[in-house]
C-alpha positions as semicolon CSV with decimal commas, in nm:
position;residue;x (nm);y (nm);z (nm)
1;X;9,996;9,088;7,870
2;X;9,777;8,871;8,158
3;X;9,862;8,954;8,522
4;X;10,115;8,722;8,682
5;X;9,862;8,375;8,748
6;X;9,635;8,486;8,505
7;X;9,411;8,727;8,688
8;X;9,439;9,089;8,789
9;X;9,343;9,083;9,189
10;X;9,139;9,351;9,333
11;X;9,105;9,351;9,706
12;X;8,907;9,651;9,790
13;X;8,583;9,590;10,067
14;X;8,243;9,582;10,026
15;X;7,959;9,758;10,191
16;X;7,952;9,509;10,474
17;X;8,344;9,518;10,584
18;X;8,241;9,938;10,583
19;X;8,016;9,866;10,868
20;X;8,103;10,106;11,165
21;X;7,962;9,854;11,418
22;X;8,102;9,561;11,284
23;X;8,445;9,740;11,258
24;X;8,439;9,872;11,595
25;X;8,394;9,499;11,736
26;X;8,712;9,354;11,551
27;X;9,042;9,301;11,692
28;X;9,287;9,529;11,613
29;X;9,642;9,560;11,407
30;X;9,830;9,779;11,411
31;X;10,058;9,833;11,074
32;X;10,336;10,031;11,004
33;X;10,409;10,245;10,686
34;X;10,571;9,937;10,521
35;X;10,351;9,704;10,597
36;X;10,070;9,959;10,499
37;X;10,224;9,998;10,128
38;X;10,195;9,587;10,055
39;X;9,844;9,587;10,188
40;X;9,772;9,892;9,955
41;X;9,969;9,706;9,661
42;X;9,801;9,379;9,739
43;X;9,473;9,520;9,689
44;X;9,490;9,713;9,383
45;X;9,670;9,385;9,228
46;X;10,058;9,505;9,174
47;X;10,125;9,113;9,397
48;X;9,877;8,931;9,199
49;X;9,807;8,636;9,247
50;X;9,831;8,716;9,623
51;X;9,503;8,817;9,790
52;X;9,631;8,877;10,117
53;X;9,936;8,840;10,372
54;X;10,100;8,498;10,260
55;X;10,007;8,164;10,507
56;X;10,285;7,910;10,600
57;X;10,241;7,676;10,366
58;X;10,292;7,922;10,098
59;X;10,611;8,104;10,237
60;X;10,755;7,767;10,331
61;X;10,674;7,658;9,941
62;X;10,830;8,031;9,840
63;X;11,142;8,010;10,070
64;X;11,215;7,646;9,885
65;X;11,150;7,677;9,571
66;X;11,013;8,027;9,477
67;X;10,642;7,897;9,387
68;X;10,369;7,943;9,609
69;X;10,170;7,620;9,686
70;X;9,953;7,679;9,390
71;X;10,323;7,622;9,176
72;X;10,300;7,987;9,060
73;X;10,628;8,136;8,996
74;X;10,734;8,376;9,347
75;X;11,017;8,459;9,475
76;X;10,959;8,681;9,822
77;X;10,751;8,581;10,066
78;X;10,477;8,896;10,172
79;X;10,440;8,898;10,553
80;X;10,277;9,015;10,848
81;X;10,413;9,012;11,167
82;X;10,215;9,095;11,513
83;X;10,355;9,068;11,910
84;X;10,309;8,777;12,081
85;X;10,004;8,983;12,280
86;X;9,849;9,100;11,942
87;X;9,836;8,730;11,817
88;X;9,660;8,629;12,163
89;X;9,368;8,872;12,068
90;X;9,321;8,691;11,707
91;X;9,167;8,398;11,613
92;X;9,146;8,197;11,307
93;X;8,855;8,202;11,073
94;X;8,753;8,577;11,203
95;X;8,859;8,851;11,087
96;X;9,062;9,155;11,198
97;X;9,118;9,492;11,166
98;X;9,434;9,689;11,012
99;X;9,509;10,008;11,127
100;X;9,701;10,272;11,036
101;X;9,961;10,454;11,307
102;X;9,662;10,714;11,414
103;X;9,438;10,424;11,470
104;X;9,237;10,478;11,158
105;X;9,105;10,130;11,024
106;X;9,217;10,116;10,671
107;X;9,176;9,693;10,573
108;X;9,029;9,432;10,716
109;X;9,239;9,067;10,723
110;X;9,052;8,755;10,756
111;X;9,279;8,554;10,982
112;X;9,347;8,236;10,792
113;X;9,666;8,140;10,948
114;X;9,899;8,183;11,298
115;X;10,241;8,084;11,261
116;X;10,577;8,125;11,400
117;X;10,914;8,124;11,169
118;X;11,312;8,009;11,279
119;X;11,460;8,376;11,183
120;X;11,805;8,231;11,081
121;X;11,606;7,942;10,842
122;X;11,425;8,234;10,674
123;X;11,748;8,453;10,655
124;X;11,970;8,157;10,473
125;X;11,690;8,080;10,227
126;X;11,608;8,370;10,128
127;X;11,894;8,597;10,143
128;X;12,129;8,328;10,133
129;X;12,322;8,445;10,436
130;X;12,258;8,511;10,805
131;X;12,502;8,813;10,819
132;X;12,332;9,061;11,015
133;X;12,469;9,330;10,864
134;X;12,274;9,261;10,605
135;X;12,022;9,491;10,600
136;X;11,705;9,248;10,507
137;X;11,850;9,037;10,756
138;X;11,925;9,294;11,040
139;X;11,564;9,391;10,942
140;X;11,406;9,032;10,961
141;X;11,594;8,995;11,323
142;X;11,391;9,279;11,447
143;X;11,038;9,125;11,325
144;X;10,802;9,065;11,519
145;X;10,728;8,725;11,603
146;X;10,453;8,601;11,490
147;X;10,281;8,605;11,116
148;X;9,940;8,657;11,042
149;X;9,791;8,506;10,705
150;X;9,511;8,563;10,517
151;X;9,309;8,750;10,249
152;X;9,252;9,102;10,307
153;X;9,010;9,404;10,201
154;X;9,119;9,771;10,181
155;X;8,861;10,053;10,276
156;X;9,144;10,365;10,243
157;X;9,416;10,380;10,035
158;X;9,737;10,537;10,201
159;X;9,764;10,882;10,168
160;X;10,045;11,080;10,035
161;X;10,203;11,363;9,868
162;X;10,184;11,300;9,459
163;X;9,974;11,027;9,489
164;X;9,786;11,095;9,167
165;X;10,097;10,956;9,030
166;X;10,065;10,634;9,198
167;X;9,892;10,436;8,930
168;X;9,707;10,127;9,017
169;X;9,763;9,820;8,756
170;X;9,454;9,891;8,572
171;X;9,485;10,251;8,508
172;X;9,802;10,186;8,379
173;X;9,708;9,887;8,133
174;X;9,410;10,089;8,063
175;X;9,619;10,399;7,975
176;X;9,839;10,134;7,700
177;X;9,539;10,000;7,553
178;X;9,366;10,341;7,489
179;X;9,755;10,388;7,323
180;X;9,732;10,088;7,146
181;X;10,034;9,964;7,303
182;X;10,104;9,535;7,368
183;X;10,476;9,541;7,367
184;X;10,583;9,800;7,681
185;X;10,944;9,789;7,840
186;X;10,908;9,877;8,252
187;X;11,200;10,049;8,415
188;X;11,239;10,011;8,791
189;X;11,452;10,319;8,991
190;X;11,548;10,501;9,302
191;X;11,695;10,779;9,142
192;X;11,682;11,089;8,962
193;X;11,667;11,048;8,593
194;X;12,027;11,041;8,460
195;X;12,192;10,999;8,068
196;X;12,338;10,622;8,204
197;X;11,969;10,572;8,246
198;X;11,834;10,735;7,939
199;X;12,067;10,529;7,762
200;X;11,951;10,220;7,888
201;X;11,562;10,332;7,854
202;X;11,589;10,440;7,501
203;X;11,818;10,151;7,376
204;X;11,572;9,895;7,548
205;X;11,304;10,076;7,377
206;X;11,474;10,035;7,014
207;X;11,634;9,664;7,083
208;X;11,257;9,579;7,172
209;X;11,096;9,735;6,932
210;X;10,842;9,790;7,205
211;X;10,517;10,054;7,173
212;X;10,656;10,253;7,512
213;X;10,778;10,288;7,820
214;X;10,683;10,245;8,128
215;X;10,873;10,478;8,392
216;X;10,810;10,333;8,686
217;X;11,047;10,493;9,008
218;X;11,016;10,333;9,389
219;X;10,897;10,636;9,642
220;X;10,897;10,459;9,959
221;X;11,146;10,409;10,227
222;X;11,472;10,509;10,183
223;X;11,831;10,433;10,282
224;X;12,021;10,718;10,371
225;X;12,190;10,951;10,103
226;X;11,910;10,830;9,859
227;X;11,717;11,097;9,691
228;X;11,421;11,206;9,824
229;X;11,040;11,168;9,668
230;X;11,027;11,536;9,512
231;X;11,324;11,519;9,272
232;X;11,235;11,232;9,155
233;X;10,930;11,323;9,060
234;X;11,046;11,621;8,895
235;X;11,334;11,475;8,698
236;X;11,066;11,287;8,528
237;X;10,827;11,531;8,512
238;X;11,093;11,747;8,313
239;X;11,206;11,430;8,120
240;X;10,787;11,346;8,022
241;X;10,759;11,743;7,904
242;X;11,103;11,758;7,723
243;X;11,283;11,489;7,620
244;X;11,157;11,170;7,629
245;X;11,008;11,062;7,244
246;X;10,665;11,231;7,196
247;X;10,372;10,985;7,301
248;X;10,665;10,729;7,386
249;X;10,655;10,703;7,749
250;X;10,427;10,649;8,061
251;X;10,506;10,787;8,427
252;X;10,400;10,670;8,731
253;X;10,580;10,619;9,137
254;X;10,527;10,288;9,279
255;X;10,529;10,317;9,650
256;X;10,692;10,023;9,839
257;X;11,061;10,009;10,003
258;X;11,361;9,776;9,923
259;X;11,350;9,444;10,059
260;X;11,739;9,376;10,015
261;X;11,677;9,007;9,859
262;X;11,943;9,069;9,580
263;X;11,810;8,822;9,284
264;X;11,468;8,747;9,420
265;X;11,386;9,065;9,464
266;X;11,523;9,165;9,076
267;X;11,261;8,892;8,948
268;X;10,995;9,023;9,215
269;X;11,028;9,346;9,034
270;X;10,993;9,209;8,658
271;X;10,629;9,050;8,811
272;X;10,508;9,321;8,994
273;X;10,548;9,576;8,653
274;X;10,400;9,241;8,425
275;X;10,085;9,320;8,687
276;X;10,107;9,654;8,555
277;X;10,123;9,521;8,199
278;X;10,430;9,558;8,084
279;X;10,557;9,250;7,838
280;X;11,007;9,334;7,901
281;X;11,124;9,439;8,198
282;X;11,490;9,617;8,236
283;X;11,753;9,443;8,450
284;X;12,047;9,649;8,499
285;X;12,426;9,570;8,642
286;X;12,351;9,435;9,019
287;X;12,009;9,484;9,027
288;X;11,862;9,502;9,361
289;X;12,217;9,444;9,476
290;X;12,356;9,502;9,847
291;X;12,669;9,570;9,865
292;X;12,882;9,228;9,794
293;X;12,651;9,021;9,929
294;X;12,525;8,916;9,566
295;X;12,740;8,854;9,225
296;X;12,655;9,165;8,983
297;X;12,519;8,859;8,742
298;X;12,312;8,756;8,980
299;X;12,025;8,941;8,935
300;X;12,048;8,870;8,545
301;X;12,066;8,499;8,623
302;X;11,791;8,424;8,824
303;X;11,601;8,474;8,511
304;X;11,725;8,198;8,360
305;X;11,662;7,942;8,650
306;X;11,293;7,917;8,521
307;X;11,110;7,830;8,212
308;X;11,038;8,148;8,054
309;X;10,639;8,071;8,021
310;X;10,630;8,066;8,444
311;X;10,788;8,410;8,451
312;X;10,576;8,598;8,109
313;X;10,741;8,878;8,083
314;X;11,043;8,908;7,911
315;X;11,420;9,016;8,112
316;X;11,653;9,312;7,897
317;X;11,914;9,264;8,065
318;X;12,221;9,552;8,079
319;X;12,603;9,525;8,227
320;X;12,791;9,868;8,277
321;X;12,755;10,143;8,047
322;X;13,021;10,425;8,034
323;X;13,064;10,810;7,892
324;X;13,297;10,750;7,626
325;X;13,569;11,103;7,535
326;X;13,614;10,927;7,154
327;X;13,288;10,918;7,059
328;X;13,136;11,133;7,339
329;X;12,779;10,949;7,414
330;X;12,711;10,667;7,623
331;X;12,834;10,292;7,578
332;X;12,659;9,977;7,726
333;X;12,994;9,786;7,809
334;X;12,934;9,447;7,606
335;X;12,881;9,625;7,297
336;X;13,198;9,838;7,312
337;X;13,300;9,762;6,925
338;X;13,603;10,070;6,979
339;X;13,773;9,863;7,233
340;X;13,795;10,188;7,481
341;X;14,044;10,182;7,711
342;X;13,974;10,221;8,096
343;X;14,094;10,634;8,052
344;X;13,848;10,661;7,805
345;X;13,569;10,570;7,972
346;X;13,410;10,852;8,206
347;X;13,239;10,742;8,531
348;X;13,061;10,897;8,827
349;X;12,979;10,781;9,169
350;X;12,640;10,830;9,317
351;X;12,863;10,945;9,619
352;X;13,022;11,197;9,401
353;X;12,699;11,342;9,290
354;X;12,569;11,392;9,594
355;X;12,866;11,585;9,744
356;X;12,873;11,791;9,396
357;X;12,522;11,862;9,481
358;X;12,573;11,962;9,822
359;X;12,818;12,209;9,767
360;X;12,600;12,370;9,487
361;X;12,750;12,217;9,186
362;X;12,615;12,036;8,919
363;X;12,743;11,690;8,769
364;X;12,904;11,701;8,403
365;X;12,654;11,716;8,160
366;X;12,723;11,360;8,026
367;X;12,639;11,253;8,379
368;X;12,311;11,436;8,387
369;X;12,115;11,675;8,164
370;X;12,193;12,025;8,295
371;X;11,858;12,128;8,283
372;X;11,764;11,835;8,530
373;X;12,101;11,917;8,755
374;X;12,003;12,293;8,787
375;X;11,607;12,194;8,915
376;X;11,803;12,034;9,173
377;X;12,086;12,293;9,283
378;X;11,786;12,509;9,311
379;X;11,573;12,270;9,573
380;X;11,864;12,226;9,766
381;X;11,903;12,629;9,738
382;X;11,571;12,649;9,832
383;X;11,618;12,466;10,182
384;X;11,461;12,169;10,065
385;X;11,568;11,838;10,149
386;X;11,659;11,659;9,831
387;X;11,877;11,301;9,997
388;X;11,752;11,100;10,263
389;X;11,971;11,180;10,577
């Protein structure tokens, strides 16, 4: 499987952008966790074909039509904001420095573009609304206001608990050649391992008749009540060691944070794991959704708005899936041959969970395997903090 536009991008710098003294004379950004994580994952090549922080031209080209100038197939726009006194200290052509929140330059950006952006233009194309309770558009009101474009170079990767699990693209497609694997089905998540999710994994991996699996959970920011980092991480450790097929399935975290953008964001997630190599992609029920800002469908839709050869990598797409009491296992909804009625089918809110959690309990064990469940009463027993407050 090539990388989305054909080549795998690899921004890390050179000797001469390591220079102490040339460092020391750059101007200076400062970036924040988030904007920290797309730097990192626009260097080791999970964006490719972007090199750097995206220019106007291309997020005016993105925002319209979801290409970037070149006519590549993207749908988000990847930006970097700076004051109005930060932007004053750049100038085009030169480059800058990136640093992290202790001041510790960790990239280089060579300043290709200065821009300013209409907030409420941006919000209706890409979110399709200007609601700010939105949360991607409450969060694009509070940006900064100008952009900075340009190619960049990494000297430090961000550092962070588990991150031997954070995989760059070409250890990954390196780890499915040495399996011999061409046909690999990625899985995008925020959550614990559950059977609704199991289901979906192993049926994707039989409908595909794909080599693996490619487990591939988001670690960074959080809304709150989401599950924190560790059990993650440890429902799939458990799942890798136990259950999942033998030689079957690939783990890895994928640090970035949710951008809210409902469909584009679903088909930004299918290109980012093609990067990694995977050749199917799973889209579930409201994919990237927020709240009822986007049709459930949506997110399988977008999909089919563009010839299939511009996105390469193929969408498995799943509606609702359901316990079932008559035949006790799990049921994706459009292939319900018993006819179940709504009684029969068992469901269980991520709301529900939690509080079940919090007051020691575990979920049913069609909900979640009780081995998983009991690794987490015990964190939370333990005084650890296992959802996002």
């Amino acid at each position: 499987m090539p990388p989305h536009g054909g080549n795998l991008v690899e921004r890390f710098a050179g000797e001469e952008k390591r220079d102490p003294r040339y460092l020391s004379s750059l101007p200076r950004i400062v970036l924040s966790n988030e904007q920290y994580m797309d730097a990192e994952q626009i260097a080791i090549g999970t964006f490719s074909p972007l090199e750097g922080f995206m220019v106007h031209d291309d997020v005016s080209s993105v925002l319209d039509s979801c290409r970037l100038k070149s006519g590549v197939l993207w749908p988000l726009p990847i930006l970097l904001d700076v004051s109005e006194a930060t932007a004053r200290q750049l100038s085009l052509g030169n480059d800058a420095a990136l640093t992290d929140a202790t001041g510790a330059i960790v990239a280089v950006i060579h300043v290709e573009d200065l821009y300013t952006f209409d907030k409420k233009t941006v919000a209706e194309k890409l979110y399709g609304t200007t609601d700010e309770t939105h949360p991607g558009v409450g969060a694009l009101y509070k940006m900064n206001p100008v952009l900075v474009g340009g190619k960049i170079a990494l000297l430090k990767r961000r550092p962070a608990p588990h991150k031997n699990y954070e995989l760059t693209p070409r250890q990954v497609r390196r780890l499915f050649e040495e399996r011999g694997w061409s046909r690999v089905v990625g899985f995008h998540t925020r959550n614990v391992i559950h059977r609704g999710h199991e289901f979906i994994q192993l049926k994707a991996l039989e409908e595909t008749h794909a080599d693996g699996l490619f487990l591939h959970p988001v670690i960074g920011k959080k809304k709150a009540g989401d599950f924190h980092t560790e059990p993650i991480i440890k429902s799939y450790e458990m799942m890798m060691e136990h259950f999942y097929p033998k030689d079957r399935a690939v783990f890895a975290t994928y640090a970035t944070f949710s951008r809210y953008a409902g469909p584009r964001e679903a088909l930004f997630t299918a290109l980012c794991r093609k990067n990694f190599g995977c050749s199917h992609f799973i889209v579930g029920r409201d994919h990237t959704g927020v709240g009822a800002f986007y049709h459930p469908k949506a997110s399988h839709e977008i999909f089919d708005a563009f010839p299939s050869a511009d996105i390469g990598i193929i969408p498995v797409r799943f509606d609702k899936v359901f316990y079932s009491q008559k035949t006790k296992g799990h049921v994706h909804e459009q292939d319900d041959a018993h006819g179940h009625a709504e009684e029969e089918k068992m469901h269980i809110s991520g709301t529900e969970v939690r509080a079940r959690f919090l007051r020691g309990e575990a979920p049913p064990e069609w909900f979640m395997r009780p081995e998983i469940a009991s690794a987490i009463v015990d964190l939370i027993r333990q005084g650890e903090d296992v959802f996002v407050k």
